[in-house]
N, C-alpha and C positions, 0 to 999 in steps of 0.2 A: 837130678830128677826133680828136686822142690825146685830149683828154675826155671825146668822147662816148664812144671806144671803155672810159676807165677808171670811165665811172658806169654802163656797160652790166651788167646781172643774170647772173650765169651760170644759165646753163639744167639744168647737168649736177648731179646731188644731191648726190655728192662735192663739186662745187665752193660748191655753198651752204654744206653743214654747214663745210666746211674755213674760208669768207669768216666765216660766225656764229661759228667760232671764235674766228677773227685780232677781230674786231671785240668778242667779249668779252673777251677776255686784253689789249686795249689799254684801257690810261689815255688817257682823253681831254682837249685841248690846247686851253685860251679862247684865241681869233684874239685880237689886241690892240685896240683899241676906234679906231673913225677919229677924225681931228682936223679941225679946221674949215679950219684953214689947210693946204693943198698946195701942192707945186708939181707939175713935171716929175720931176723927180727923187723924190719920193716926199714925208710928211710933214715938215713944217720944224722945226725943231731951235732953241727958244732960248738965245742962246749964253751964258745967266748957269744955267742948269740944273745946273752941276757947279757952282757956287759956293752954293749954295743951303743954308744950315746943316740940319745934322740936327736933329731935333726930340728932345726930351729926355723924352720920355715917347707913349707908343702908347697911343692909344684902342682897346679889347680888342674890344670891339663894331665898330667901325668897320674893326677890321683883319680879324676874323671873316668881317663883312661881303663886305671884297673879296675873299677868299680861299675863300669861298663853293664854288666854282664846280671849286676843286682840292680843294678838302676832300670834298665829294657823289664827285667821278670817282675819289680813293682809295680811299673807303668801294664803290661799284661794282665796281672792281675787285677786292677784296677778296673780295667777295657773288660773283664772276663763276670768280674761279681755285681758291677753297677757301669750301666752304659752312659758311658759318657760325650755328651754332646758336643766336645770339643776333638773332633775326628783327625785331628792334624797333630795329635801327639806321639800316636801311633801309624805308621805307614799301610799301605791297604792290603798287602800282603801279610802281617802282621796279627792284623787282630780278623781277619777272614776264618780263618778255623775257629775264632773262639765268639761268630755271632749265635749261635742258637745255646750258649751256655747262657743265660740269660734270662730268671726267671720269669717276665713279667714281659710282654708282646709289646708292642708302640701303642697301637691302639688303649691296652690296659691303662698306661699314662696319663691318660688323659682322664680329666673329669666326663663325668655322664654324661653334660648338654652337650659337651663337646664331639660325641662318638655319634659316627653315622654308619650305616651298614652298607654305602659304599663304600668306606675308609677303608674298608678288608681287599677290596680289589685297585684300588687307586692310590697310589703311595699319597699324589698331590694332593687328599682332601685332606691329610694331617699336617700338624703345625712347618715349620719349615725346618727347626731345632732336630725333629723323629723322624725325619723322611728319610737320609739314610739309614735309621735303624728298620722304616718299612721295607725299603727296598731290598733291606738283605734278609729280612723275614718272607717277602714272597715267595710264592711259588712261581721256579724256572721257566714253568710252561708259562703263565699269566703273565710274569715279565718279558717274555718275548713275544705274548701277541700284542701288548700294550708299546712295542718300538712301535715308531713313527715309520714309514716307508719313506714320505717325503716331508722334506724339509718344510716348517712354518714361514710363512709369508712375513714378510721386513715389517715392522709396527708401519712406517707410513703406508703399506699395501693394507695392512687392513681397516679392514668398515668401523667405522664408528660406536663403541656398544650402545648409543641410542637408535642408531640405523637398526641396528639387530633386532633392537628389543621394540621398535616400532613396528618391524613387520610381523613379529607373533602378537601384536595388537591390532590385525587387521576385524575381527568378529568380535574384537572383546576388550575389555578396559583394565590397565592394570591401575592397583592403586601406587601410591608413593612408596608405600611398605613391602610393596610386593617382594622383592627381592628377599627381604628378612623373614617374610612370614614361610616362602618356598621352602626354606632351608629348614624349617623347624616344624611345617604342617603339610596337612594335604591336601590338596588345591585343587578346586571345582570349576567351572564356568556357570555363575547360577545369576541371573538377572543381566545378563549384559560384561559381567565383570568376572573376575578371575578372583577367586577369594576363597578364602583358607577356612577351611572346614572343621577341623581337628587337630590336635598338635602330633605327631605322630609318636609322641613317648605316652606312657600310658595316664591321664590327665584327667579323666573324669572325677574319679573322689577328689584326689588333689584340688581341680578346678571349685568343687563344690564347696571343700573347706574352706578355699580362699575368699570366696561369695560371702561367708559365714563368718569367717574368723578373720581375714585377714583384706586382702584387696586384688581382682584381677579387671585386667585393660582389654577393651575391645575396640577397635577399628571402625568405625562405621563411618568414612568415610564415602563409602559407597550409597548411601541414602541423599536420595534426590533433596533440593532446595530449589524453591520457586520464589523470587520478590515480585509484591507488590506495590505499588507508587499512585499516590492517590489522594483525594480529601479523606478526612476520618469519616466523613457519614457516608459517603459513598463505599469507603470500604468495611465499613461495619454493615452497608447493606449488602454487599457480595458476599461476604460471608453467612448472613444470616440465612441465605436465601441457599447454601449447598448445607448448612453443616447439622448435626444434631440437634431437635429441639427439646432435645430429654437434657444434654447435658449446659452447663451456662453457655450462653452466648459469648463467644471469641469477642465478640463487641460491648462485653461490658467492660464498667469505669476499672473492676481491677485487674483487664489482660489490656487496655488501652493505654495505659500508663509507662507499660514496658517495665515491668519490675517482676512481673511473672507469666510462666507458656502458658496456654492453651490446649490443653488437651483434649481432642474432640475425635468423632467423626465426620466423614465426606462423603454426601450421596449425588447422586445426580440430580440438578438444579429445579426444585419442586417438587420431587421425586418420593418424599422420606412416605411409608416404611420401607420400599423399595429401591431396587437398584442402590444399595451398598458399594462403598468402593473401597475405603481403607480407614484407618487411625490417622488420622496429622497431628502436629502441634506445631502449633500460630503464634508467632513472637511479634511483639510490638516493639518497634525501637522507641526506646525515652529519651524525652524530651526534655528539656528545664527551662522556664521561663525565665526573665533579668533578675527577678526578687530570688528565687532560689539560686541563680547562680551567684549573686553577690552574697545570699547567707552560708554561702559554701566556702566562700575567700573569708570571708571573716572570721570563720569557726565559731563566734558565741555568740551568736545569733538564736534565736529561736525557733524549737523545733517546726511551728507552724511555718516561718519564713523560709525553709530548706525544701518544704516541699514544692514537687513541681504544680503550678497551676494547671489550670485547664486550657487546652489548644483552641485557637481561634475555630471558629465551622470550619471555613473554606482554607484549613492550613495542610499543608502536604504529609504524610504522614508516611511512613515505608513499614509492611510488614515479610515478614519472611515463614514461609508455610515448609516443613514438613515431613517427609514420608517415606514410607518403601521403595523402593525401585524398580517393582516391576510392575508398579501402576503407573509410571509417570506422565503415559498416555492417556489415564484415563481421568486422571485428577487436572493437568494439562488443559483439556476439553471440558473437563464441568465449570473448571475457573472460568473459561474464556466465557462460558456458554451463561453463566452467572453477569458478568461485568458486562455482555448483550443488554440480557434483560435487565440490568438495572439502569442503564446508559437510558436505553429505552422509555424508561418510565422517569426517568431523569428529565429525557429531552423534551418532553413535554412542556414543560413549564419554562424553555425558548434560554435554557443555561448551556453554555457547553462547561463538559467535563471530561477530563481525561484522567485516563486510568491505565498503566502502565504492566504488563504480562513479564516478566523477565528470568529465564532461565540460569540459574549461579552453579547449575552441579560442576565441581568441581573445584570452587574459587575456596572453598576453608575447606578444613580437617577437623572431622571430630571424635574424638574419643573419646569413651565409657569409661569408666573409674570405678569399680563397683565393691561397696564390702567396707566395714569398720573404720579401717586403717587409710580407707580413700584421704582422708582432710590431710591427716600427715603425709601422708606421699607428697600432695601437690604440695603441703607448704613446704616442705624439703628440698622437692625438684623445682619449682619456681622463684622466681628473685623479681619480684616488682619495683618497677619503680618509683620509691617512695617521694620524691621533690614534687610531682603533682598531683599524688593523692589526695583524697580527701578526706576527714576525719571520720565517718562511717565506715570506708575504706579500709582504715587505716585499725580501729577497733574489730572489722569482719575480721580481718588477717591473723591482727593477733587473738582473738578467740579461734580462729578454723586451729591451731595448735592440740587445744585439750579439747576439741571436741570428738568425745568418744563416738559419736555417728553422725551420719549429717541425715538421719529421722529426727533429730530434733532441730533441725533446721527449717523455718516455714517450707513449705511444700512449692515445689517451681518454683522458687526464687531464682534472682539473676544478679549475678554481679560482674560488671566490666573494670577492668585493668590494663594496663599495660606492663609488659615485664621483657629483663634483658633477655639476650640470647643465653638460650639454655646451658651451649658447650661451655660457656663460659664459669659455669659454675660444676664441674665434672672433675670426681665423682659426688653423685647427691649424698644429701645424710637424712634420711628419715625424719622429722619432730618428733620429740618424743614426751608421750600425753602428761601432765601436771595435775594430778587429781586434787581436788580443793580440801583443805585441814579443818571444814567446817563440818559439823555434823550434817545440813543437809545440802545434795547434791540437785543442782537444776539439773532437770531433764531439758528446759526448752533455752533455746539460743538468742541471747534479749537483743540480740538486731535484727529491723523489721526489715522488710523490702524496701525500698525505696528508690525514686530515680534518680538522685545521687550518686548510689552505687551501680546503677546497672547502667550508666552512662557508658557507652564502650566508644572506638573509632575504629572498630572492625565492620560496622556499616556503610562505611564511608570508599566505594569500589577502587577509587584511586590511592588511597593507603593500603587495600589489598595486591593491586598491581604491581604497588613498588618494593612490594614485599617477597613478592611470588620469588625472587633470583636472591637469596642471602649474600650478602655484602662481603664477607669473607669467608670463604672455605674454610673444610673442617681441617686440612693440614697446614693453614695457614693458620690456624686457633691451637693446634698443637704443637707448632715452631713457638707459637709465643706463651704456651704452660712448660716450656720445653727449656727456657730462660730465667723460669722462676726459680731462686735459690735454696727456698725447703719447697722438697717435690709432694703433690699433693696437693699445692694452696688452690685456692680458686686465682683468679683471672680477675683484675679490676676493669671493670666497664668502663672503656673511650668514650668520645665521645663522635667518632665512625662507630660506634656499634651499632647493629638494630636494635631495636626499642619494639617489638611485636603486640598491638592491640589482643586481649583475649577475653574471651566470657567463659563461668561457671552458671553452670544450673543442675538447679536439686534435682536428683533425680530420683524415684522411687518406684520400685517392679513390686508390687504390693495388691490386695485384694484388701479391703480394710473392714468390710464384711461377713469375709472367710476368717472365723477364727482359730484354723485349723493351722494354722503354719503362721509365721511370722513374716514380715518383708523386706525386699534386697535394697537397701539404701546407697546411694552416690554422690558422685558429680558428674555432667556432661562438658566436655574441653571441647571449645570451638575456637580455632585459631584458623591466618591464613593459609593458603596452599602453598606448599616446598618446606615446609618447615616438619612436616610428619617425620620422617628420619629423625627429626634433632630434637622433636618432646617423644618418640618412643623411646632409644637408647637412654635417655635421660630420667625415663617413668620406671623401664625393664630396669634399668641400675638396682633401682632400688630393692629389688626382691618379690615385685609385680609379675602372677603371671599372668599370659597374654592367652585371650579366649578366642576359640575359632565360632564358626556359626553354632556348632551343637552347642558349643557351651553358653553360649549368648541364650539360646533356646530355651537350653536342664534352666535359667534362671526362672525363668518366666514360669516354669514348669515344676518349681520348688515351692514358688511364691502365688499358685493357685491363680493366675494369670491365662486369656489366652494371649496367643501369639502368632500372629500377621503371617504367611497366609492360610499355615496349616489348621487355624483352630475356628475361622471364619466360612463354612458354609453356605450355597448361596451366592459365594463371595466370584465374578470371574478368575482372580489371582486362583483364588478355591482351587475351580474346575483346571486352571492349569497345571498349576504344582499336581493333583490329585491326580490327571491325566499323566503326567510325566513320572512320577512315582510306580503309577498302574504299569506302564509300559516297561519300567525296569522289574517292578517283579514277576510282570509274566514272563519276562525273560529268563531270569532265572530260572522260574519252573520250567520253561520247556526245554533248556539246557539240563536239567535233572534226571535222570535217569527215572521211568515209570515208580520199578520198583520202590524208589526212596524218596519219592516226591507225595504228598498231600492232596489225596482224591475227593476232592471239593464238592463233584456231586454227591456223591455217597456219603457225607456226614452231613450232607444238607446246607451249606453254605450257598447261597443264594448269589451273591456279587463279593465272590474273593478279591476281586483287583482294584475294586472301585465303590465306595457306598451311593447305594441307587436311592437317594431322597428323595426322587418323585415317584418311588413308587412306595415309600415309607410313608409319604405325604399323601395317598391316591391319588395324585396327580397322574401316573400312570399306572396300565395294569403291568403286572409282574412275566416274565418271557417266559411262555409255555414248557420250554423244552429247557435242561440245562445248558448250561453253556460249556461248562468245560465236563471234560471223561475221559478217565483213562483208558478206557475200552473202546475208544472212539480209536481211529487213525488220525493224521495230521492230515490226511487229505479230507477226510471228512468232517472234520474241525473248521477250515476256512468257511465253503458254504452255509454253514448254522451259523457264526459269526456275524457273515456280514447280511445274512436276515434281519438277525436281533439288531444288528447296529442299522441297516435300512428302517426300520418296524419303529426305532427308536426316533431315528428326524423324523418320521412323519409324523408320527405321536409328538412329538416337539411342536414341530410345527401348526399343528391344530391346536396347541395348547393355548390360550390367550394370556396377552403379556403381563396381566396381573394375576393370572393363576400361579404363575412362578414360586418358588420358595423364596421366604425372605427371613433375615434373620434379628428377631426382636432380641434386644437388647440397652441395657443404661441402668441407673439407680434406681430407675422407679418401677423395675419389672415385677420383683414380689409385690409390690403393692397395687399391681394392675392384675397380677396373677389371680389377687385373693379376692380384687372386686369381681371379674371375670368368673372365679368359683362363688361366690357366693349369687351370680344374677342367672338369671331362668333362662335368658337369651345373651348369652358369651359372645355371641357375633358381633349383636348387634353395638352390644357392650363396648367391644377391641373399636368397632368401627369410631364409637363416640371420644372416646379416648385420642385417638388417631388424631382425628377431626380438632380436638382442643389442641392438641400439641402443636397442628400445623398452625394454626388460627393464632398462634403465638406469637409465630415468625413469619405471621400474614400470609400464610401462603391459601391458595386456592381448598377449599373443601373436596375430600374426595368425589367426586362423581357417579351419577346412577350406573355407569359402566360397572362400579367393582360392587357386589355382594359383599356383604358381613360375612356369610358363610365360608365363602371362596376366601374370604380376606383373612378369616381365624383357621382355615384347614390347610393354607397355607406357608402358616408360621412355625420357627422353629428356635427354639431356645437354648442358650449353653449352659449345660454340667459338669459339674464335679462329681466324680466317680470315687468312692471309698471301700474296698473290696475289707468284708467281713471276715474273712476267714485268713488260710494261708495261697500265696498265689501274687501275681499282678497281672493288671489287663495289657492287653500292648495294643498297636494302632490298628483302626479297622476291629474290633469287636464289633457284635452285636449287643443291643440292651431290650433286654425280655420285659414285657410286664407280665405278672403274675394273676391269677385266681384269686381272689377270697381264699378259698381253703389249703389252696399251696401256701400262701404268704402266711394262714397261721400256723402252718407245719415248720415256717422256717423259724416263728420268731419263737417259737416253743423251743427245737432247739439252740437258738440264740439267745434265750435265757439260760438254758442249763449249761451253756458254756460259762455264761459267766460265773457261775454256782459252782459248778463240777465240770473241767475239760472235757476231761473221760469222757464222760455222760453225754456230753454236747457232741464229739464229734461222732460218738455213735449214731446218734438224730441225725447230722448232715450223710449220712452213709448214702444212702438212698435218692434224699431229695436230688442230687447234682446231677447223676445220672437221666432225669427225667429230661428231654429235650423238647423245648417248645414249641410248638409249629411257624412258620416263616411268618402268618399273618401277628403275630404278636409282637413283631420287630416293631421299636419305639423310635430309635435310634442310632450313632453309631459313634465308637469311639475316635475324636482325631488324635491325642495325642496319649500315649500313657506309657506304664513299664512302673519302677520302681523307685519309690523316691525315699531321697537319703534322708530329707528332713523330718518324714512323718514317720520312717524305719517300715512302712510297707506299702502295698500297692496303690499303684492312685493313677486319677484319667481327666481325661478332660474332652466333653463329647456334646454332644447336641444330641435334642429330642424333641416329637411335634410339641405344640403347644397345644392341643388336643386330648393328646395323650398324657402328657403331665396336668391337662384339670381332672382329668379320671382318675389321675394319683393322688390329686389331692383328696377327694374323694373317698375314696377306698381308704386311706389314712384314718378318715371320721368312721366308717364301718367298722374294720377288723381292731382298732385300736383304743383303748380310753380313755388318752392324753390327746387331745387338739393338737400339741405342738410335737406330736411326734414325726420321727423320721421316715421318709421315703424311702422303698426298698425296691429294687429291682434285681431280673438276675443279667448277668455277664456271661456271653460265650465267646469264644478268642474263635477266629475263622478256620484253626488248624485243627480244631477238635472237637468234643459233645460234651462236653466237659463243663456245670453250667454254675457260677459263682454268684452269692449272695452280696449285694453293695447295695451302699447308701447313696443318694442322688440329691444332691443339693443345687439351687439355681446359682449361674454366676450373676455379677450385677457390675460390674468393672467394665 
């Protein structure tokens, strides 16, 4: 009976898997073989067995043989507790019963960057070592739809993988990375290009501390580059004639030099306040005269002798412009439309000159480097070559080691080099920083700019060309680390290797104004094209993570920054991104179910999908009727539509071309703000202003055409949004302006929070609830949410310029400090819900 009860099945599925367990994790025990002879007592025993001599040598075979039987149930064991990726010790019929004894799945094997949530239906996305362990973990069904029916085509029948992968680049451009970035992010079509938006593991904090603490790499590759070719004066006059006249001129002695960028903006040619097109930055290639180049051979020469001279007038000079890419039409056209008119005004005086247009996107790679640890990355992952260095060079290098950030590095600087191929030095090792044993610690980096060091031979198109196709494959670079006798070394440099021109520049995502947050300090890697594969792998080595566009974005959005094109109003890129945006989430909502969707008329949201500046601006009046209701039908939704949007070109179209919105902006806006609030006639005021700045850069005086009036109710300024309480704004807010007597209801309880919580947030109970009426709209938020470096909410928006002299204002009224803070309220488009924030101007 206790037998039959111990050979009985358990029924219960716990009890199975738990018995299938116990029975694979046991080694199993040969019974001993019967003998012929018995008794009662059990088998009989001859009594000469213990006198029996040992044998003086073992037949290997024979003993093999008997042993048989513990040697199979070792080796099962083995297969049964720890799978072993040597599948050919065990036959397949063998360890088949004992694959789900096994606690830990193929996929669990693997590190995290490695697992992908195809890997659960695809045996082939896992390593090649665990693919029969996937395979016998599938599910019966899924391995049988995943057979082939028919056989794969012979390698010589198949296409080419660049044939392939050319024709999914019929609409759109891959980059060089593409390939690495698909596998790890998730991938947009956004400017023409195919670029990786997000990493798909969860990367936003991580991303942020790395900006912070440590160092993450962006791709930017896909930003346009335009050469110019030309005299310096001619090209200092095209430039002066599109670009900002707030900020330096691209054409002074220190962006001429080529030892630091240009950071500006680009309007249409004559054009400034109006017609905005984007951010550029203008590189000068340097130059070195025969006196600086022989104080460079010599080394102890004098500092005066190493500098470069000044260029001849009429000496050729190449600059390289620049910028986003989804202007590169429109930056394109203002260039050309610039190099007319100065040609123009040129040919007058019976010179010819020529001036050269030349399109490069494509011919380098450049990549972001961003965060503390940036200098040691590159000096770890790069190997220059020192035999034609130069002594500036050569001391940059060895200080980028302990340099704990590169903010203490001059601002834009530039340094050109050349260094071997990267594979060649694989895997990198990080530098690692040497803090100095003195008591005190420089903050600033004692190498100045110079064109010395920012001499590159990546200007030069015919060393880019021959660069473009690397000289030896990477598995021809790994046959030969493959030879080396301790594994690990590096690779000594032939003298067939490439030698790859490259340039560093400072780079800095910063507001220096804003002393609310700190700034993201860098380097920018420009090297030529084909080589992106072999300085990522070689940057990712080192413990770099790699940023998709949002996280490119959260920088700029940490660092109190706007950012190209979502933070520009005004702006065409603006109107499209904002148009393109608009059209994905009315999507959404009308895929949403009534019930659980955001009834936009009824909380009073005015332009949920899109901010209507010209009617914030009174450029236009506001549309009678709403535009969206849930009580409406979808068939009576189209015709009110395309009224509003009919009512909307006409009203465009009578609108004249300088009543447009236009977006003021540069260092000198507070200080134009505060002449503006303090004069009787602000119009007239902006107009005179205007007028000098052009008069700078020679350009024409505005015209009886434009009013003061039109000219100041058309402008519009960028903010920082600081939310007072608990909460964060997100994109598309509105921004209220307040009452006299509301605003001092708020800062009443905005003291007693500081005094007593308690107390304070009894006070804001009430005020939130109040909702403004549509005409008080100031502004609207482009970007915001939560940000990790100030620990709460924050924005970054635009407002008239109108309506921020009436805050400043109102500031002198209700407050008894001059230099106190602007307050406005916040409502988010989803609710009535209305937040108290601080509004400060940007100036960046």
């Amino acid at each position: 009976m206790k037998r039959a009860l111990e050979n009985a099945q358990p029924t219960n599925f716990k009890e199975r898997k738990k018995q299938k367990l116990a029975e694979a994790r046991t080694i199993a025990v040969q019974s001993p073989p019967a003998t012929s002879k018995t008794t009662a007592a059990g088998p009989s025993r001859l009594p000469n067995d213990k006198l029996k001599p040992i044998p003086g040598a073992i037949d290997v075979e024979k003993f093999a043989e008997a042993r048989a039987f513990e040697i199979n149930a070792l080796k099962s064991a083995i297969q049964t507790t720890k799978w072993d990726t040597h599948h050919a010790l065990l036959p397949e019929s063998n360890y088949e019963p004992f694959r789900s004894a096994s606690t830990t799945r193929a996929w669990q094997v693997l590190p995290r960057h490695l697992r992908r949530r195809a890997a659960s239906h695809n045996p082939r996305r896992v390593p090649l070592r665990l693919r029969d362990k996937a395979r016998a973990e599938m599910d019966p069904v899924r391995k049988k739809a995943l057979g082939r029916t028919l056989p794969k085509l012979g390698k010589k029948r198949r296409p080419p993988l660049d044939v392939k992968f050319l024709k999914r680049q019929r609409n759109k451009r891959w980059l060089e990375t593409h390939i690495w970035h698909a596998k790890r992010m998730k991938m947009e079509d956004m400017w023409g290009y195919r670029l990786a938006v997000t990493p798909t593991e969860k990367a936003f904090r991580p991303s942020h501390r790395a900006s912070i603490h440590g160092s993450i790499l962006h791709d930017a590759s896909y930003q346009s580059l335009v050469e110019l070719k030309g005299p310096e004066a001619t090209l200092r006059s095209v430039l002066e004639v599109c670009c900002d006249p707030q900020l330096p001129s691209p054409g002074a002695p220190r962006f001429t030099l080529g030892v630091r960028v240009a950071n500006t903006f680009i309007y249409e040619p004559k054009a400034y306040p109006y017609c905005l097109i984007c951010p550029i930055i203008v590189m000068w290639r340097a130059r070195l005269s025969h006196t600086a180049t022989l104080g460079s051979k010599k080394g102890k020469g004098k500092g005066k002798e190493k500098q470069a001279q000044p260029n001849p007038p009429n000496d050729l000079r190449t600059v390289w412009i620049r910028f986003h890419p989804s202007v590169y039409s429109e930056v394109f056209s203002a260039l050309r439309s610039s190099i007319s008119q100065v040609l123009e005004d040129t040919s007058a005086g019976n010179s010819i000159v020529d001036v050269q247009l030349t399109d490069i996107r494509g011919e380098v790679g450049i990549f972001e480097i961003m965060g503390p640890q940036s200098s040691q990355i590159l000096r770890g992952a790069l190997s220059p070559v020192m035999a034609n260095a130069g002594d500036e060079f050569k001391k940059f290098w060895g200080l980028l080691r302990n340099l704990q950030s590169s903010g203490s590095v001059p601002t834009d600087m530039i340094a050109g080099f050349t260094v071997n191929d990267p594979r060649l030095k694989f895997p990198p090792k990080n530098a690692k920083v040497e803090l100095p044993t003195g008591d005190i610690i420089s903050s600033s980096m004692p190498v100045a700019p110079s064109a010395n060091l920012a001499v590159c031979n990546l200007w030069d198109q015919n060393i880019r060309n021959s660069l473009k196709n690397p000289r030896y494959q990477t598995k021809e670079i790994n046959e030969r680390r493959s030879k080396n006798l301790v594994p690990g070394t590096f690779l000594n440099p032939l003298r067939t290797d490439d030698r790859i021109p490259v340039m560093l520049i400072q780079t800095s995502v910063e507001d220096r104004d804003f002393k609310d947050t700190e700034g993201i300090h860098g380097w920018t890697l420009i090297f030529p094209a084909g080589w992106c594969m072999s300085f990522l792998q070689q940057l990712t080595f080192t413990g770099t993570r790699v940023a998709g566009q949002r996280e490119h974005k959260t920088q700029g959005f940490e660092a109190g920054t706007t950012y190209f094109p979502s933070d520009f109003p005004s702006v065409e890129a603006y109107d499209t991104y904002a148009a393109t945006k608009a059209e994905k989430d009315e999507a959404k909502w009308t895929r949403t179910p009534p019930a659980k969707r955001v009834n936009y008329a009824k909380i009073g949201t005015r332009s949920p999908w899109k901010p209507d500046w010209e009617v914030v601006l009174g450029l236009k009046m506001p549309p009678s009727e709403p535009a969206i209701t849930d009580e409406e039908s979808a068939p009576d939704l189209v015709p009110t539509q395309r009224e509003n949007n009919h009512q909307e070109e006409s009203t465009t179209e009578d609108v004249a071309h300088h009543n447009r919105a236009w977006l003021l902006r540069g260092p000198e806006v507070r200080s134009m703000i505060s002449d503006l609030r303090r004069d009787l006639y602000p119009g007239q005021q902006l107009l005179t202003i205007v007028n000098n700045l052009r008069a700078k850069r020679s350009q024409p005086l505005l015209g009886d055409t434009i009013k003061a009036d039109d000219l100041l109710r058309s402008a519009l300024v960028s903010v920082h949004i600081s939310i007072c309480s608990k909460g964060c704004p997100d994109d598309l807010s509105m921004i209220y302006s307040m009452p006299d007597a509301e605003l001092q209801e708020w800062r009443k309880g905005l003291i007693k929070v500081v005094h007593d919580p308690a107390a304070g947030e009894v006070e804001f109970l009430n005020l939130p609830d109040i909702v403004p009426s549509p005409d008080s709209i100031i502004g609207y938020i482009t970007t915001g949410g939560f940000s990790l470096s100030r620990g709460e909410g924050f924005a970054i928006g635009a407002v008239t310029l109108t309506s921020l002299l009436e805050l400043e204002k109102q500031v002198k009224r209700v407050s008894n400090y001059a230099k106190d803070s602007i307050f406005v309220k916040v409502r988010s488009r989803k609710g009535r819900h209305c937040r108290l924030a601080r509004l400060e101007v940007v100036q960046n």
